[in-house]
C-alpha positions in Angstrom: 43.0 19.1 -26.3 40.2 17.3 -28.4 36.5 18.0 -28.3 34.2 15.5 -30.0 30.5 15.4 -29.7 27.8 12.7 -29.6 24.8 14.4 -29.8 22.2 15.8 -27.2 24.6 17.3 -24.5 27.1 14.4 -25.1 30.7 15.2 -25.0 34.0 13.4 -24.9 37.0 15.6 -23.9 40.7 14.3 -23.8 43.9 15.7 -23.1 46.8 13.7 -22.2 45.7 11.3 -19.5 42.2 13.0 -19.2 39.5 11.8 -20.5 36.3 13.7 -19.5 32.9 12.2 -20.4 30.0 14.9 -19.9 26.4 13.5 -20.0 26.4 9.5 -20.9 23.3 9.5 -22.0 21.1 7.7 -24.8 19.1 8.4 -27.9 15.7 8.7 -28.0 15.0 6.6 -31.5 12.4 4.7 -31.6 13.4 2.6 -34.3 17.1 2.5 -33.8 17.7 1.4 -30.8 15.6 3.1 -27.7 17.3 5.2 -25.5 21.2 3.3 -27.1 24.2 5.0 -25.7 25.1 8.3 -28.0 28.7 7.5 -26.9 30.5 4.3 -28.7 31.0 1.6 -26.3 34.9 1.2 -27.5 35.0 5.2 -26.1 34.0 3.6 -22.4 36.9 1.6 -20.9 39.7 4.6 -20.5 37.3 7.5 -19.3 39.0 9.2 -16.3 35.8 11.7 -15.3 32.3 11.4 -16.1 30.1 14.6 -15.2 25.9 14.5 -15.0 24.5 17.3 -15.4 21.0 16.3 -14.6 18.7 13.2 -14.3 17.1 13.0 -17.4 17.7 9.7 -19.1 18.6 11.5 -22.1 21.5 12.6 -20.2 23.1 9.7 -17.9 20.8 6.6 -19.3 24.2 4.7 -19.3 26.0 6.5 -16.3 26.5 3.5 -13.9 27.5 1.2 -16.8 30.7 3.1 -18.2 31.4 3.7 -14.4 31.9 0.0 -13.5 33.4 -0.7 -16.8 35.9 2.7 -16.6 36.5 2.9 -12.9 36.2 6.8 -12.9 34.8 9.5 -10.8 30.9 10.4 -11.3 30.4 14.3 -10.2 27.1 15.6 -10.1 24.7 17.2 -8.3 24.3 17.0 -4.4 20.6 16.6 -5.0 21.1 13.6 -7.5 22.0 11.5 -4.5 20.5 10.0 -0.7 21.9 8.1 1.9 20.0 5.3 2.4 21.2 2.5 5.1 24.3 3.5 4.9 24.7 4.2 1.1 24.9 6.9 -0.8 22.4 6.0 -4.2 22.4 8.2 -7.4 18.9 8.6 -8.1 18.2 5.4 -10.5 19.4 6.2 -14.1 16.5 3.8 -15.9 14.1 3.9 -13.1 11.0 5.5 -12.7 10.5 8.6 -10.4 12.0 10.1 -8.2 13.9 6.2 -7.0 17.5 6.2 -5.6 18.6 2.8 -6.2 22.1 3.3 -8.2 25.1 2.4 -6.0 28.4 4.0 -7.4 31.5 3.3 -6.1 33.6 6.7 -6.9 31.0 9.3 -6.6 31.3 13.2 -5.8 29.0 15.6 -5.2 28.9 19.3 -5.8 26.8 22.4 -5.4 26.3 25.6 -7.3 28.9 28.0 -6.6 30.8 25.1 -4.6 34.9 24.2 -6.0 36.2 20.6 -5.7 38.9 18.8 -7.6 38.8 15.6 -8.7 41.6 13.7 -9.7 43.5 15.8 -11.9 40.8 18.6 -12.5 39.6 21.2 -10.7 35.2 21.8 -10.8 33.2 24.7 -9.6 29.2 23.7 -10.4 26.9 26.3 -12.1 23.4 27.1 -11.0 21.2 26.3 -14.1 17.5 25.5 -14.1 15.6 22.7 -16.6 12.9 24.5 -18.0 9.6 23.1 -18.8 9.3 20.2 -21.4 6.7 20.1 -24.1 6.1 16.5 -25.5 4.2 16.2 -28.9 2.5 12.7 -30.2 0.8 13.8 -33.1 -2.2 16.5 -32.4 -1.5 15.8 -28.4 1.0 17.6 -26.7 1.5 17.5 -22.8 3.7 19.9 -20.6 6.1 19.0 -17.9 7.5 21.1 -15.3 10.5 20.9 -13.0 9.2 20.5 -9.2 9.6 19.0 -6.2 8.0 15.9 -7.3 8.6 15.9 -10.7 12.0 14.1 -12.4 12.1 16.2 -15.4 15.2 18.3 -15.2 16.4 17.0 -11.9 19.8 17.6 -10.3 20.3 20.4 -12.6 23.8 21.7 -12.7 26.6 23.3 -14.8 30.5 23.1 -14.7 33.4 25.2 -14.9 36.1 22.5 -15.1 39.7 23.3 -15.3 42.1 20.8 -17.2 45.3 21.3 -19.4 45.6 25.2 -18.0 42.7 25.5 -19.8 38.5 26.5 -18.6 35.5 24.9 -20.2 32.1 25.4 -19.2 28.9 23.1 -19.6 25.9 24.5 -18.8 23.7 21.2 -19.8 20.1 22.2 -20.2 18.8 25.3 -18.5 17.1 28.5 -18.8 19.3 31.4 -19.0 20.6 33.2 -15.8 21.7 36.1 -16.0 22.7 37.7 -12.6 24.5 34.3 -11.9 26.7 33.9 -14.9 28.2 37.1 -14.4 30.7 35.7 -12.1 32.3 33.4 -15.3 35.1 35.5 -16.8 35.9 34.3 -20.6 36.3 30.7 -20.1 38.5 28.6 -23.0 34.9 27.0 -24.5 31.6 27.0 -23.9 29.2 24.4 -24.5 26.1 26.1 -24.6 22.2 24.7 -25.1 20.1 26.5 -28.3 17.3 24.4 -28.8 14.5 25.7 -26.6 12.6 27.6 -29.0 9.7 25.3 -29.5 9.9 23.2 -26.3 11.6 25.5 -24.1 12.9 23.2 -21.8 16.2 25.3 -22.4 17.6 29.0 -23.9 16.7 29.8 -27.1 18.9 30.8 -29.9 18.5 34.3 -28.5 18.8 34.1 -25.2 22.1 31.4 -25.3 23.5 34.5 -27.5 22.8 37.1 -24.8 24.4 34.1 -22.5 27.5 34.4 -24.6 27.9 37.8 -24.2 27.8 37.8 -20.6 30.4 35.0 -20.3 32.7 36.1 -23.2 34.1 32.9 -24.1 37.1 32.3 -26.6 34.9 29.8 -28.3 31.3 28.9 -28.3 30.0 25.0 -29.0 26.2 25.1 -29.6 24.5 22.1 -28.2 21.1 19.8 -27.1 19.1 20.9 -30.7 17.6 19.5 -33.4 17.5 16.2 -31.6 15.1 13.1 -32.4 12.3 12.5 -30.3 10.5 9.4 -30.0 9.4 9.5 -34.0 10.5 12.6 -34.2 13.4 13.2 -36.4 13.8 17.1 -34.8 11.7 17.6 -31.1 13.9 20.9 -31.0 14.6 23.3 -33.8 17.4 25.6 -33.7 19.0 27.6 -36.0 22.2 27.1 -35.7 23.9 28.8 -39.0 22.2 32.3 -37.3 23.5 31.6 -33.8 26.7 30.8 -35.1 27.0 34.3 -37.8 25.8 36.0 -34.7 28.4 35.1 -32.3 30.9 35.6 -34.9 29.8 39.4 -35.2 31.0 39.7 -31.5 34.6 38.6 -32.6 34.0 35.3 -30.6 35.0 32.1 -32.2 32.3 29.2 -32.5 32.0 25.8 -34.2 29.0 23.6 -35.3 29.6 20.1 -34.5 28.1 17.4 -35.9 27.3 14.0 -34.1 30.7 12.4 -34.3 32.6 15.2 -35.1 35.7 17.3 -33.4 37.4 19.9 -32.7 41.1 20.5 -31.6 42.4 23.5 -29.4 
């Protein structure tokens, strides 16, 4: 099995026929190409899966795109999609609000807590929760919560998929949980957010650390931190030489990954 990473809470997963695609989302760089897929467009035609784990564009900006070009599966949130006039629309991946426009041919749904397989893969979601997102433009700043109304952090979810007799876990971006991730019992990897110490839209290097040693998993990917931001080159800070001494002390394995790079299991 091979792990690479794009960025953000971008992953690419294959083993033998599989080919899992978490978060197809795009880059916020304001000179580099706004919002540009984090995955490579050659990576799009043979994907088999492709998990959203929330509606931020940052997240699934591209989702309906490598759909129709790869034919495969889209699992996400039940609350991602409505029925309207007979269709079910994934709440619109480059519109504005809360708008479901997105027609997907090969789409399944899932709830925390709820276990469906898809294809060759079995999927039990996660209850996570977005936290609040603080946005800086030089000496302004403006706050966003998750509500009702609001898009930010929308269709939040987490997986525990099963491929290749093996258990990974992505929890996207969320607060930590900790009665609720007690039922996860030392999955193969966990991909894990760090990078909520200044924005805190999810755990901090702390709390993904007191995460980790709830779930006790073989190996620990740190994720969704020092990302660019509009003209920022890092909107969230993290750490991640510390978090990653840190979960070594507790005799659990973990790699940093770089944008583009891999790991093999």
């Amino acid at each position: 099995m091979k792990i690479s990473f794009y960025g953000y809470n971008t992953f690419l997963v294959k083993s033998e026929d599989i080919k899992i695609l978490i978060d197809p989302g795009g880059g916020f760089y304001l000179f580099k190409g706004w919002l540009k897929s984090l995955l490579p467009e050659a990576e799009w035609s043979d994907i088999t899966h492709i998990f959203v784990t929330h509606g931020d564009p940052d997240h699934y900006w591209h989702v309906d795109r490598i759909a129709e070009k790869s034919g495969a599966p889209v699992i996400c949130n039940k609350t991602m999609v409505q029925e309207t006039n007979e269709k079910r629309l994934l709440l619109g991946p480059r519109d504005r609000g809360l708008t479901f426009t997105t027609e997907i041919k090969n789409l399944h749904t899932i709830a925390p807590y709820e276990t469906i397989d898809v294809g060759k893969i079995e999927v039990t979601g996660i209850k996570t929760a977005h936290g609040p997102l603080t946005m800086k433009l030089g000496p302004f700043s403006k706050t966003v919560k998750p509500g009702p109304n609001e898009r930010i952090g929308w269709g939040s979810i987490g997986f525990e998929i099963r491929m290749s007799k093996k258990v990974l876990v992505n929890l996207g971006d969320t607060l930590i949980h900790r009665d609720e991730w007690k039922t996860m019992n030392s999955p193969d990897v966990l991909m894990i957010p760090i990078g909520g110490r200044s924005v805190h839209n999810t755990m901090d290097e702390n709390e993904a650390l007191e995460a980790v040693k709830m779930i006790k998993p073989r190996l620990v990917i740190p994720c969704h931190y020092n990302c660019a931001g509009l003209h920022r080159k890092n909107a969230n800070p993290a750490d991640d030489k510390y978090f990653h001494d840190e979960v070594k002390k507790l005799g659990i394995d973990c790699i940093i990954l770089g944008i583009n790079d891999s790991v093999e299991l």
